[in-house]
N, C-alpha and C positions, 0 to 999 in steps of 0.2 A: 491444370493447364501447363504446355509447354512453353515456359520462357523466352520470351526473344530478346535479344541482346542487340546492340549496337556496334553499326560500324560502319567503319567510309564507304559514303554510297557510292562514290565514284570508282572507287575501287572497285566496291562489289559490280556496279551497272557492266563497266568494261567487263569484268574477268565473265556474265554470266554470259557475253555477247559474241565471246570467242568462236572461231571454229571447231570445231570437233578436233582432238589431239589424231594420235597413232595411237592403235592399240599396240604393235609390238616395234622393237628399238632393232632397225635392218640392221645394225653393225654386229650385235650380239644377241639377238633374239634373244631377249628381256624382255617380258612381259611388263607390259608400263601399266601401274593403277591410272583410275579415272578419280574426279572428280566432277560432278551434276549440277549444274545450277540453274534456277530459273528468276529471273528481275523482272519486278513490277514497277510502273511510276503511279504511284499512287496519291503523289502532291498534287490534291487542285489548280491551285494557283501556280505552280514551277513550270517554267519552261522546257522545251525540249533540247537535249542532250546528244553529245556525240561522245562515242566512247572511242579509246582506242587499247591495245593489248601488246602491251611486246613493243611497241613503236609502231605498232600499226593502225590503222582508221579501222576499229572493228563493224561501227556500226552507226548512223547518220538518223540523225533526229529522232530517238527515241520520246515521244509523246505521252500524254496524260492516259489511263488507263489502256495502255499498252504492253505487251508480257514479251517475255524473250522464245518462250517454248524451251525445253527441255537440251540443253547445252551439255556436250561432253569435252572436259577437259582432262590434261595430265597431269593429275595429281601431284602439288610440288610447288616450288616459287615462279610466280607471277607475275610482267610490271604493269601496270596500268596509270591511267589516266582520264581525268574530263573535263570536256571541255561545255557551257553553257550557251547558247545558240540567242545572240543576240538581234533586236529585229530588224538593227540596219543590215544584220548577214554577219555582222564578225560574231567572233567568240572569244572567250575568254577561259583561262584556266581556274576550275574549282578545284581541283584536286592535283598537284602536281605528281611527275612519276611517283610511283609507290611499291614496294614489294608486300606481294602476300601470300600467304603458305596453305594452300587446299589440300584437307585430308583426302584419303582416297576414301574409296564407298561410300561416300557421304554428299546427301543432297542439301544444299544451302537454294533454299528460297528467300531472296532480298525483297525488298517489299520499300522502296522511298515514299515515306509517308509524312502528314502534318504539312502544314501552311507556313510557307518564306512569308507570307505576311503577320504570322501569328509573334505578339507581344512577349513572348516569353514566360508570361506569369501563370501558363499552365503550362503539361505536357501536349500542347498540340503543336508546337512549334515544330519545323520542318527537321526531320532525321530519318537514317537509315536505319531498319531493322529486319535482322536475319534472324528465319528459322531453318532450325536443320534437324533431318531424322534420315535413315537409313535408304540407302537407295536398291530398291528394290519392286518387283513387278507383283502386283496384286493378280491372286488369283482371280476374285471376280473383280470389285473396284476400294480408288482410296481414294477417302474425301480429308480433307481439311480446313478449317475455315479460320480468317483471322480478322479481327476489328482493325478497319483502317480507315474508318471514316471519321477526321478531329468531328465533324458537327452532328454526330449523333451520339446519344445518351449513353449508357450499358445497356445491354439487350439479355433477353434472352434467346437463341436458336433452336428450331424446329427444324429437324428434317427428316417429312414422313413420306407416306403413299399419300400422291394426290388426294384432295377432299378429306383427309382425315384429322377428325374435332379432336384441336389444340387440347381443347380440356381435359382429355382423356389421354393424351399423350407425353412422351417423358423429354424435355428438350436435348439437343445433339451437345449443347452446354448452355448451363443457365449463368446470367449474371457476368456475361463480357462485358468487360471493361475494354477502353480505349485501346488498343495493341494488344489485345490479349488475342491468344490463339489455342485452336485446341490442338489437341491431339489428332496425330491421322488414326484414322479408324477405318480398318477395310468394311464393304459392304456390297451384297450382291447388285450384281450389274442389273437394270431394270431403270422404273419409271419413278421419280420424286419430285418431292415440292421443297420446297425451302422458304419459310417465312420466318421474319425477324420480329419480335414481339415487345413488348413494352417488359421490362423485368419483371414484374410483380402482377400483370395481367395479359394474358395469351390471345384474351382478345382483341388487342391493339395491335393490329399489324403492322410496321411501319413500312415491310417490304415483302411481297409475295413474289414467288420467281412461276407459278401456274404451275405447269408440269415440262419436267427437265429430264431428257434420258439422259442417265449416265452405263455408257455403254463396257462389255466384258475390257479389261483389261486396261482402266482409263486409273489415272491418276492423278488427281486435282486437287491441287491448291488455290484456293478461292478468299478471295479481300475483300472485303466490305469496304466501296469506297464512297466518296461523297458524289451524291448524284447533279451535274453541273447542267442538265438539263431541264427540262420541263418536267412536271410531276410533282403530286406530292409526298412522295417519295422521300425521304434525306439521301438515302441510300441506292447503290449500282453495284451489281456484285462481277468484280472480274475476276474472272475464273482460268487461270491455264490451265492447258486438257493435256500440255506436255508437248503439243505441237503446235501452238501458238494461244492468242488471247482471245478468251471470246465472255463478250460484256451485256449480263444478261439483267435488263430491265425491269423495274414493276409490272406484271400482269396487270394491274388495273390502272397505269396512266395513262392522262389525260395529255392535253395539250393549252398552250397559252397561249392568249392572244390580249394585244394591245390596238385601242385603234384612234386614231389621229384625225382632225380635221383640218385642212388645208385650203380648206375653197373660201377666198377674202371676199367673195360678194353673196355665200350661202350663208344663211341664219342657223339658228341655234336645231341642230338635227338631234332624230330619236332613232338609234339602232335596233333595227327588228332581227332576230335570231326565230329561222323555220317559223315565221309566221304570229308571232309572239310580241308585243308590246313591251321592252324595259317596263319596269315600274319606277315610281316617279323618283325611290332613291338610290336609280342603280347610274353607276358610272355612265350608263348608255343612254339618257336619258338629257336631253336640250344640253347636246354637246357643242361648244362654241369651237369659233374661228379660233385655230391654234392650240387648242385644248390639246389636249391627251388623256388618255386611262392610264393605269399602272395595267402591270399583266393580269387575266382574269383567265382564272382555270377553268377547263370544260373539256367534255370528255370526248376523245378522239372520235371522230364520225365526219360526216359529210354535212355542209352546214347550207342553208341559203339565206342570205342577207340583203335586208329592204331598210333604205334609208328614206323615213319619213320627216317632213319640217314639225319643228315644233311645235304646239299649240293651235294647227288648224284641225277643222272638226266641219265633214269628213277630214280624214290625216291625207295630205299631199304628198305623195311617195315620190321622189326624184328615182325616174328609171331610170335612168344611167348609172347610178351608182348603185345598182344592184348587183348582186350576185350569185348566181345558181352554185350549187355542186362544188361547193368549196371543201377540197380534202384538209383537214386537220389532224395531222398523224400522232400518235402517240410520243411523248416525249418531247417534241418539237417547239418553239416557241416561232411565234408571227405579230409581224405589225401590218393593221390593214389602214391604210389613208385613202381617205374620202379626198381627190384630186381633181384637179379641173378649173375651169371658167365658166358659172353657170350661161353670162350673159354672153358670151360671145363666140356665141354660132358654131361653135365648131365643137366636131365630135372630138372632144378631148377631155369629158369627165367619166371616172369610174371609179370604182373602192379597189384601191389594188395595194396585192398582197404580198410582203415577202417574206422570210424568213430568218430567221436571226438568231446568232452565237452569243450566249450570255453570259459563257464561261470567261473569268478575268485572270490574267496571268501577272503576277507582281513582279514580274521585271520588263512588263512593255503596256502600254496603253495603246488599246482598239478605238479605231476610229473609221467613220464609216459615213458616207457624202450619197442622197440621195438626191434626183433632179428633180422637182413635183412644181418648177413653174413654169406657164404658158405663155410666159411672157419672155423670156432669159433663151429660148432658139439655143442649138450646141454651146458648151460650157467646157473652158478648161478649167480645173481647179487646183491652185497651187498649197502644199502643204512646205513650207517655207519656213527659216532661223531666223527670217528679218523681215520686215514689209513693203520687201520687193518683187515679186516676181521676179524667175532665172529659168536659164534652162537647168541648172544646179537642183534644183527643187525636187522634190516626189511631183510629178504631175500626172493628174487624171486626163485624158486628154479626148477632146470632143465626146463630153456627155451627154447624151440625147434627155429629151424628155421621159421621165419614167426610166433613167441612167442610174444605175445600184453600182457604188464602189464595194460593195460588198465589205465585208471589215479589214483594215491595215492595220497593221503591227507595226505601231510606231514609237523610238524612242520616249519615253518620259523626258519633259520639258517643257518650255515655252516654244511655242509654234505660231504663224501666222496664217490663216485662213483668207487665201483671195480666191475668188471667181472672175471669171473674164471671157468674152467672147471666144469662140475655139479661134486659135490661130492668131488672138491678138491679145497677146501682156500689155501692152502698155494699155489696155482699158479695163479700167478694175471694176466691176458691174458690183461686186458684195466684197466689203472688206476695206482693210486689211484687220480681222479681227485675230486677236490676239487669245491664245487658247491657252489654259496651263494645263500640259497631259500629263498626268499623275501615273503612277506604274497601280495596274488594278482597274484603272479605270477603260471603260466606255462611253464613249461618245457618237451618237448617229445623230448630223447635220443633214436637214431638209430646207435644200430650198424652193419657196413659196412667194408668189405674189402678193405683195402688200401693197395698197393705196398710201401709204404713210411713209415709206419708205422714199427715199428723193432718188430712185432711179425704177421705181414701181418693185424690184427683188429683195427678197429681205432671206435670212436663214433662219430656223428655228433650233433647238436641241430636242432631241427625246428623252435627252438620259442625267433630266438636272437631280 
C-alpha cells in the first residue's frame, strides 16, 4: 500500500483550486514545470470552504463529496489560505497565509478526511491526507482507490467485470484499513464493478457500484466516503475522473421514510403500504396523535398508501389521506404526515410528503419549521437571541398551510422560537420557546393543532 501522509488541508484545498499556471515564461522562454493536483472534501460533518491562492479568492464553497478535477499548477512556492464558511455568512480563518513548495511532475491528490466531531481517541478525527504518484496519461485507464470513510470497518476491494463471483476472484487490495490507499494500477478501458466486501468474507457486500464504464484514457482517483444519505450502505464512492467529481451510489439502495401523525381529532391509525396491512408490531401499526416512526428502510419504487382507523373491522380507510404513485428514490430519505382536520369540513386532510437532508455538519445546527395547522391561517416565524420578535430576526415570513422552511443553517446556541400571525409581531400564536441548537444537530418543528393548547396551536419536534 501507498502511504499517505499529512498535511495542511487548507493549504492543499487552496493550492489544488488554483488556475491552471503558464506553460512557458514570455520574458525568457523558459519552460516552467507543472504541478497536478486534485482535492477532495471527504469530512462528513465539515463545512464548506473557501479557498484562496496567491491573495486571491480561488474558489467559493467547496462542499462535502466534492473534487476539484484535475488542476495545473507551476511548480514552486505557493501562498494559500482558508477560510470556513460559517452559517450566519461570515467566515473565518483556519489556516492562515502559508507557503508551500510543489514538485514538478508530480500529482498530489488531497483527500480532507475524519469527522470535526470525532473525540480524538481513535484516528478518525478530522485531517488532511495527501497521496502522490507520477503524473502521467494511461494508455488505456488508472484506477486508485483509497479508504476515507472513519465509519466503516477495513474492507476488502473487488474490482472485476460485472457479475463476476467474488469467490473466485482476487481483490483490487485486501484488508484496507481506515486511509489506506492503493496503488494506481493501470487497466484496460471497458466495463466494471466495484464492490467493498467484509475482510474475511466476500460475500458481505457492504457497497456495490453495478456496472461503471471507465472510459480509454480516464484517470481516477476514487475515496470511499461515508454515505450521508439514505441506504444501507456506510459507504459513497467519489470518484474524480480528472474533470470533475462524480459520486457513485449503492446499486441496491433503497429509500427512507418516516411518517408522523398530526390530525388532534383522528384516532389511533394503521398504515397500509400497496395494499398490505402493518403487522401488529410494526411501527405502522395504531399510530397515535403526535406519534412518530424513526426512519424505515424500503426499497426505491413507486409506493401507494391507505390510512386505515385502528381497530374497526371492516377497516375504515380515511380517503383523503391516501396516496397513489408515491415516487421513493433511491438514496433519499422522506417524512410523510398524516395532516388535516377530520371534523371540519373542509378539503384540507392528506398524507403529504417531503423530503429531507439528514446530513449534520458540526459547526452549524439545521433547523427546519413545517406549517401542518388548520387552525394558525399564514404564519411568520421568528428564529430570535431573545423572546421578542424584531425585524433583527431570521424571519420566515407568510407561511402558508403545508409551508416547508426547508432546512436553515443556523448558528449553534440558544435561540427563541415564536410564531405569529403574518404581518403581526406583537401576537405570539406559539412561543417564545426556547431551543438550545447544538452544532450537529437537527431539528424539524411542526406545527399542529392541539385542543390542549390555550390558543388551540401547539409545535411538535421530529428530531428528539
Amino acid at each position: 500500500m501507498k502511504k499517505t501522509n499529512k498535511i495542511l488541508l487548507a493549504a492543499a484545498i487552496t493550492t489544488a483550486l488554483t488556475a491552471c499556471g503558464s506553460d512557458s515564461n514570455d520574458d525568457n522562454n523558459e519552460v516552467v514545470e507543472n504541478s497536478y493536483l486534485r482535492v477532495y472534501h471527504a469530512s462528513p460533518d465539515a463545512p464548506a470552504v473557501n479557498v484562496w491562492l496567491d491573495g486571491n479568492e480561488a474558489l467559493k464553497g467547496v462542499d462535502y463529496q466534492q473534487s476539484s478535477g484535475m488542476i495545473t499548477v507551476p511548480a514552486g512556492m505557493h501562498t494559500v489560505q482558508v477560510e470556513a464558511i460559517l452559517p450566519d455568512g461570515t467566515t473565518t480563518t483556519v489556516i492562515p497565509a502559508t507557503d508551500l513548495d510543489l514538485a514538478a511532475n508530480t500529482e498530489y491528490n488531497v483527500v480532507a478526511a475524519g469527522k470535526v466531531s470525532a473525540d480524538g481517541s481513535d484516528n478518525t478525527g478530522f485531517g488532511p491526507q495527501i497521496v502522490t504518484r507520477d503524473a502521467l496519461m494511461p494508455e488505456g485507464a488508472r484506477v486508485q482507490v483509497m479508504h476515507a470513510a472513519p465509519d466503516a470497518p477495513t474492507v476488502d476491494v473487488f474490482i472485476t467485470a460485472p457479475g463476476e463471483d467474488l469467490s473466485m476472484a482476487t481483490p483490487f487490495v485486501d484488508d484496507a484499513a481506515y486511509l489506506a490507499a492503493t496503488d494506481a494500477v493501470e487497466v484496460p478501458a471497458g466495463s466494471y464493478q466495484i464492490r467493498i466486501t467484509d475482510k474475511d468474507d466476500p460475500t458481505m457486500v457492504y457497497f456495490d457500484s453495478g456496472t461503471v464504464e471507465v472510459p480509454a484514457g480516464a484517470d481516477w482517483f476514487a475515496a470511499a466516503t461515508n454515505n450521508t444519505m439514505a441506504g444501507g450502505s456506510p459507504v459513497a464512492l467519489l470518484v474524480d475522473t480528472g474533470e470533475g467529481p462524480l459520486v457513485v451510489q449503492d446499486a441496491n439502495s433503497g429509500a427512507d421514510i418516516r411518517v408522523v401523525h398530526t390530525i388532534s381529532d383522528a384516532p389511533g391509525v394503521d398504515v397500509w403500504i400497496n395494499g398490505d396491512a402493518p403487522a401488529m408490531d410494526s411501527p405502522l401499526y395504531n399510530l397515535m396523535y403526535k406519534d412518530k416512526t424513526d426512519y424505515l428502510s424500503v426499497p426505491a419504487a413507486s409506493y401507494d398508501f391507505a390510512v386505515g382507523v385502528n381497530g374497526t373491522d371492516p377497516v375504515v380507510v380515511v380517503d383523503a389521506l391516501g396516496l397513489e404513485g408515491a415516487e421513493l428514490m433511491a438514496n433519499y430519505s422522506y417524512t410523510a404526515m398524516a395532516i388535516g382536520n377530520l371534523g371540519d369540513g373542509m378539503d384540507n386532510d392528506e398524507l403529504f410528503v417531503v423530503s429531507d437532508d439528514t446530513r449534520r455538519v458540526a459547526t452549524e445546527a439545521k433547523l427546519r419549521a413545517i406549517h401542518a395547522s388548520t387552525l394558525a391561517g399564514e404564519v411568520d416565524i421568528y428564529v430570535s437571541a431573545d423572546a421578542t420578535p424584531s425585524e433583527d430576526d431570521v424571519i420566515l415570513e407568510n407561511v402558508p398551510y403545508k409551508g416547508d422552511s426547508t432546512l436553515l443553517s443556523v448558528m449553534p446556541g440558544e435561540v427563541y422560537i415564536m410564531v405569529t400571525p403574518a404581518d403581526d409581531m406583537n401576537t405570539i400564536a406559539i412561543g417564545p420557546a426556547m431551543l438550545n441548537l447544538e452544532g450537529g444537530s437537527i431539528t424539524t418543528l411542526v406545527a399542529v393543532d392541539d385542543p390542549d393548547a390555550a390558543t388551540g396551536v401547539n409545535v411538535i419536534s421530529l428530531d428528539d
